[in-house]
C-alpha positions as CSV (number, residue, x, y, z in Angstrom):
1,X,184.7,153.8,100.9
2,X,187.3,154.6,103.1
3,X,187.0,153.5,107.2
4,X,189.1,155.4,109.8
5,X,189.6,154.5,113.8
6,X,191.6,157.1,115.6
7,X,193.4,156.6,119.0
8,X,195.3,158.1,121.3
9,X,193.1,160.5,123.0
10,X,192.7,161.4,126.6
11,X,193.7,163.5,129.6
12,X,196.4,165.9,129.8
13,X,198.1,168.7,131.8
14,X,198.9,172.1,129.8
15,X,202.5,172.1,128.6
16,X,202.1,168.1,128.2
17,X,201.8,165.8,124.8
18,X,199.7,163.7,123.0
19,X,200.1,161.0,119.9
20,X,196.7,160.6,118.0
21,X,196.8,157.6,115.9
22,X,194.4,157.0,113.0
23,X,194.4,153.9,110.3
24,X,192.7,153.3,107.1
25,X,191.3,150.2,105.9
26,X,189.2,150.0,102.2
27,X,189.4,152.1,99.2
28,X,192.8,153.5,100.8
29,X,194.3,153.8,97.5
30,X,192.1,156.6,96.5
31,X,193.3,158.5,98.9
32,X,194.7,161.6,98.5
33,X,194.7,164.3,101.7
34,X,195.1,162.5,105.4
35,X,194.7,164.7,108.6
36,X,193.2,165.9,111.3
37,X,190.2,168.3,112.3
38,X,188.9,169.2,115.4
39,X,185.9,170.5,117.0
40,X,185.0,171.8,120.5
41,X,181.6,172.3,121.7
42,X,179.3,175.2,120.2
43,X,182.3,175.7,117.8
44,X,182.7,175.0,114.0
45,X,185.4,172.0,113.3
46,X,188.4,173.2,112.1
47,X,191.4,172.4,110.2
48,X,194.2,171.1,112.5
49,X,196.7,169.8,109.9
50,X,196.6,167.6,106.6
51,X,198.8,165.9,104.1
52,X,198.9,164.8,100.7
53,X,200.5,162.2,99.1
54,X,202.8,164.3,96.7
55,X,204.2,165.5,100.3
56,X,202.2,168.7,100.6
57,X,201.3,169.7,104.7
58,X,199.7,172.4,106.4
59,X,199.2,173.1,109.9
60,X,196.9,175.7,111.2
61,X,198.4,178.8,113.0
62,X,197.7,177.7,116.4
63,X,199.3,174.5,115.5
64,X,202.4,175.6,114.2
65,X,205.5,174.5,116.1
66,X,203.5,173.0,118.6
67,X,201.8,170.2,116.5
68,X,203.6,167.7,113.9
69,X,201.5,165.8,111.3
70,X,203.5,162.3,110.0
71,X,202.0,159.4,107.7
72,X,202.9,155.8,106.8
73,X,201.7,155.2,103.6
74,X,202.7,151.5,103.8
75,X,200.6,150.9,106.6
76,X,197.6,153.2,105.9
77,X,197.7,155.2,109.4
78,X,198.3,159.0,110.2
79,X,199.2,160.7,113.4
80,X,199.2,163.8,114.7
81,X,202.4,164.5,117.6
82,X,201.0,167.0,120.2
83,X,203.5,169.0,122.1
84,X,203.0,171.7,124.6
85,X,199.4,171.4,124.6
86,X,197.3,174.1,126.1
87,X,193.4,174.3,127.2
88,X,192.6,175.7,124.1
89,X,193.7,172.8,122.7
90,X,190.9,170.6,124.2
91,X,188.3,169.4,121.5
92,X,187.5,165.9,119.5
93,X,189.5,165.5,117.1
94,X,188.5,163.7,114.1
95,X,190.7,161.7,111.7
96,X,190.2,162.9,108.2
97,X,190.8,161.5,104.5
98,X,189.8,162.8,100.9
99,X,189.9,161.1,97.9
100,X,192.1,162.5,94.2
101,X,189.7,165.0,93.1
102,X,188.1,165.4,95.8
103,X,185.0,163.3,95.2
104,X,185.2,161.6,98.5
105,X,185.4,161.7,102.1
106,X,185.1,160.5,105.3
107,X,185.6,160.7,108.7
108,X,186.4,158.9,112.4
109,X,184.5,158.7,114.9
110,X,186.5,161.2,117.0
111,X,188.5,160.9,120.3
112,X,188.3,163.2,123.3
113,X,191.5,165.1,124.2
114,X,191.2,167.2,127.2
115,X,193.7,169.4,128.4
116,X,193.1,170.6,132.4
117,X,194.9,170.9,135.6
């Protein structure tokens, strides 16, 4: 059983950036994949950007060059560097982790980033 609490959300104008913030705490060594979903309302969630531990990231297209995925494996916690943001961009966004094999999962609660004028 893996716990995650994400930070960093919030208010934002378009063209400005974010940091989300989200650290691990129990079974962290079975974890495999960290990243980040997110999900707007009366849309599905969707893949934002994820990591393995062999070093392995992908970023969705409308993340690419926009949106950098690091993590710390030392201290359990993955963020997600938000640049240029646009109003498309707005959504929770939901910390994610899977375990080797893919037997497990869980989730954050989410955090609100808004992108307006």
């Amino acid at each position: 059983q893996v716990q995650l609490v994400e930070s960093g959300g919030g208010l934002v104008q378009p063209g400005g950036s974010l940091r989300l913030s989200c650290a691990a705490s129990g079974s962290t060594n079975h974890i495999n994949a960290m990243g980040w979903y997110r999900q707007a309302p009366g849309k599905q969630r969707e893949l934002v950007a994820l990591t393995t531990t062999g070093g392995s990231t992908i970023y969705a297209d409308s993340a690419k060059g926009r949106f950098t995925i690091s993590r710390d494996n030392a201290k359990n916690t993955v963020s997600l560097q938000m640049n240029s943001l646009k109003p498309e961009d707005t959504a929770v966004y939901y910390c994610y982790t899977e375990s080797r094999g893919g037997t497990f999962a869980s989730w954050g609660q989410g955090t609100q980033v808004t992108v307006s004028s």
